[in-house]
N, C-alpha and C positions, 0 to 999 in steps of 0.2 A: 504494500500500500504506500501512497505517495506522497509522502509528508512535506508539508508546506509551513511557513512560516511567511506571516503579511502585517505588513504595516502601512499605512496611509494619513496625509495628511491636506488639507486645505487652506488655504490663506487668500484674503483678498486684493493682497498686493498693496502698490505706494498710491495708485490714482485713483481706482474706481472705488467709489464709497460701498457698494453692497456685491453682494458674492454669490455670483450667478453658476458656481460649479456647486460638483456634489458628487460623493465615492462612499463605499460599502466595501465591508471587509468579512470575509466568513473562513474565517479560519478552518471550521471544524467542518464543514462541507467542501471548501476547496474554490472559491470564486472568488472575485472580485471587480469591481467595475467603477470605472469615472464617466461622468456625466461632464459637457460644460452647454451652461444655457445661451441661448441664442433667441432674439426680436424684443428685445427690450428687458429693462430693470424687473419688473413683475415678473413677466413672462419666461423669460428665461431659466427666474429663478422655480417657476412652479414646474418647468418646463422637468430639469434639472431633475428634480425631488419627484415628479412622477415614471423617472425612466427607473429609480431606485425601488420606488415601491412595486412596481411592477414587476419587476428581477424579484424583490424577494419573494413575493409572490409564485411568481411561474417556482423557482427554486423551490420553494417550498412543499414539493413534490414525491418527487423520488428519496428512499431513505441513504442512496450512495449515487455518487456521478460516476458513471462510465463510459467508455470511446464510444456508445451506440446511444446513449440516451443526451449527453452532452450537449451535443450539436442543435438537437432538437430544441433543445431547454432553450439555447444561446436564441433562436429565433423567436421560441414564441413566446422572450422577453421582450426584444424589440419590436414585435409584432404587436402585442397589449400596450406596448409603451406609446407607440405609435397612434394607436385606436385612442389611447385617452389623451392627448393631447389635443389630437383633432377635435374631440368630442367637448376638449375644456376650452377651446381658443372658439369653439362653434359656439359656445354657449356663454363665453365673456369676449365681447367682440373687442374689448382694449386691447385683449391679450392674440388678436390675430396674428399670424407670422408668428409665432413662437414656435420653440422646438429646442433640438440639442443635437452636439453630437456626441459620442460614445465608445467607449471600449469597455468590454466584459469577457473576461478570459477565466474560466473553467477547468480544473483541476480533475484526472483521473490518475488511476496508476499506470504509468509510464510514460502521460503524455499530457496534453491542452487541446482545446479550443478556445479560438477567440474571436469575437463577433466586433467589428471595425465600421462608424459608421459616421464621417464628417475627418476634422483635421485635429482632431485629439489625434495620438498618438501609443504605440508600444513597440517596446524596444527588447532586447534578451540580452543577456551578458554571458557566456558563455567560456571559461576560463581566460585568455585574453581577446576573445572575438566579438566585437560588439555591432551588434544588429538590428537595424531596422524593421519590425516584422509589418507596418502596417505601410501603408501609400494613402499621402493627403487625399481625400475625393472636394478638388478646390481648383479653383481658376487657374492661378499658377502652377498647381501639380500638371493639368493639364498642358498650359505650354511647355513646360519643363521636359514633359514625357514624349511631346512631337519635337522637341529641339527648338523650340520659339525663342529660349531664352536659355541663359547661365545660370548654374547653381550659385553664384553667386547677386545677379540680376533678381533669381527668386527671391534672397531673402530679405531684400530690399524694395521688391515689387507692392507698385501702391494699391494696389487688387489683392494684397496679400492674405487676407481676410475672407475674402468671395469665394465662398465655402458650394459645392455641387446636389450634395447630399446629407441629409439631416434627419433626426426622428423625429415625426409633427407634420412637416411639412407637405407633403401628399403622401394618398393613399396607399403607396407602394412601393416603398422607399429599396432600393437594390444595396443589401447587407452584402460585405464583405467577411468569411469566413475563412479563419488558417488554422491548420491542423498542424501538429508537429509530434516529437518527443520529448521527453524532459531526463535529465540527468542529476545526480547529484552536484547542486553546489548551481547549478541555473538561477542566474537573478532577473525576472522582470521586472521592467519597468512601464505603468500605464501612468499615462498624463495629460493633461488639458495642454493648450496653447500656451498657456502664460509662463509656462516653464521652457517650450521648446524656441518660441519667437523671444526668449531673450538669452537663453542659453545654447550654446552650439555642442553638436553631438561630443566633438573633443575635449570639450569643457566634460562634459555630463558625466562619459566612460570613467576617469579617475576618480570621480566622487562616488561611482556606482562600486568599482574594483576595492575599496579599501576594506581596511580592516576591523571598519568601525560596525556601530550596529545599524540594523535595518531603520532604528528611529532616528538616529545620530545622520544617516545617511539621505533621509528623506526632508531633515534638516537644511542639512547642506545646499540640497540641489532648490530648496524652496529662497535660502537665503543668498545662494548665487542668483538668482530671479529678481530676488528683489535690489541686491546690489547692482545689478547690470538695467535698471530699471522700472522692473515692478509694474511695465503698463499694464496687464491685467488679470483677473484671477490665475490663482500660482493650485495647481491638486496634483499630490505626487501618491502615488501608488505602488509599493514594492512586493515583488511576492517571490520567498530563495524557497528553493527546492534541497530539502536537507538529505 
């Protein structure tokens, strides 16, 4: 059996007054998942808090996660998450356009799944290999990926933000799902924006590789954010494979 160790943390940074992300940790089941909201201060945040209630929800299911049932769960999280957003933005029209995007990654033995959906982020750390496992679904991901622009051009791009896909948004939002294995000693990392637009991957890998602890670390990477500027919510989410 696959034992996990997780820690998470959220902050609302040095500018924006209210804190439109949101993460969930379940150690004893094996998930976890970050939320960041999106179409305004309200909205976002309600946005946010019902992709979490929904996860625990559908989780609240089965009495072990496994490679056959995993997968399933990860959708018809986002799936419910999705249905009650629409169904709350239909019914408080201030809060129209509101949504979020997502990652929730799933623990069995021997392996993960993880359901990716907007330009949050996860990463693996893998003794010294470190890894991008998601692709932004966002305006610049897109030219980047045709050759329109420079990896450096992206992270300066003033569209940087024009996100493709979101939960809320419409009816049928096309999830992103990655399967893998896991080994001893595996560190992900699941994140909102606010950590990756102001920290860069080179930065992040030395803070993730040490030899501190999983809260000490989650630390770290929230107050290099905020040192390098803090423009918007900061949610870090670590999850080692012991």
């Amino acid at each position: 059996m696959t034992q996990i160790h997780l820690f998470g943390q959220t902050d609302p940074g040095l500018v924006r007054k209210n804190n439109e992300d949101a993460f969930y940790i379940e150690e004893k089941r094996g998930f976890c998942l970050v939320a960041d909201g999106i179409g305004g201060t309200k909205g976002g945040e309600i946005a946010s808090r019902l992709f979490v209630e929904e996860t625990v929800t559908a989780f609240a299911i089965p009495d072990m996660l496994t490679e056959s049932n995993a997968p399933g769960l990860i959708r018809q999280s986002f799936q419910r998450a999705n249905a009650a957003i629409l169904e709350y933005a239909k019914d408080n029209p201030s809060c129209k356009g509101m949504g979020c995007t997502a990652e929730l990654i799933a623990f069995f033995p021997d392996g993960f799944v993880l359901g990716h959906m907007g330009d949050s982020r996860s990463f693996r750390l893998r003794n010294s290999s470190f890894k991008q496992l998601t692709s932004d679904h966002s305006l610049v991901q897109e030219q980047l990926d045709q050759g329109l622009i420079s990896p450096e051009e992206a992270q300066k791009h003033s569209y940087k933000n024009v996100i493709l896909r979101a939960v809320g948004i419409e009816e049928k939002p096309c999830l992103d799902i990655i399967k893998g294995k896991v080994f001893p000693g595996d560190l992900f990392l699941l994140c909102s924006d606010g950590l990756t637009d102001m920290v860069e991957p080179r930065q992040i890998q030395p803070l993730m590789g040490s030899s501190a602890t999983l809260k000490a670390k989650v630390t770290a990477l929230i107050d290099q954010a905020k040192a390098s500027g803090g423009r918007d919510n900061i949610t870090v989410v670590l999850a080692e494979i012991l």
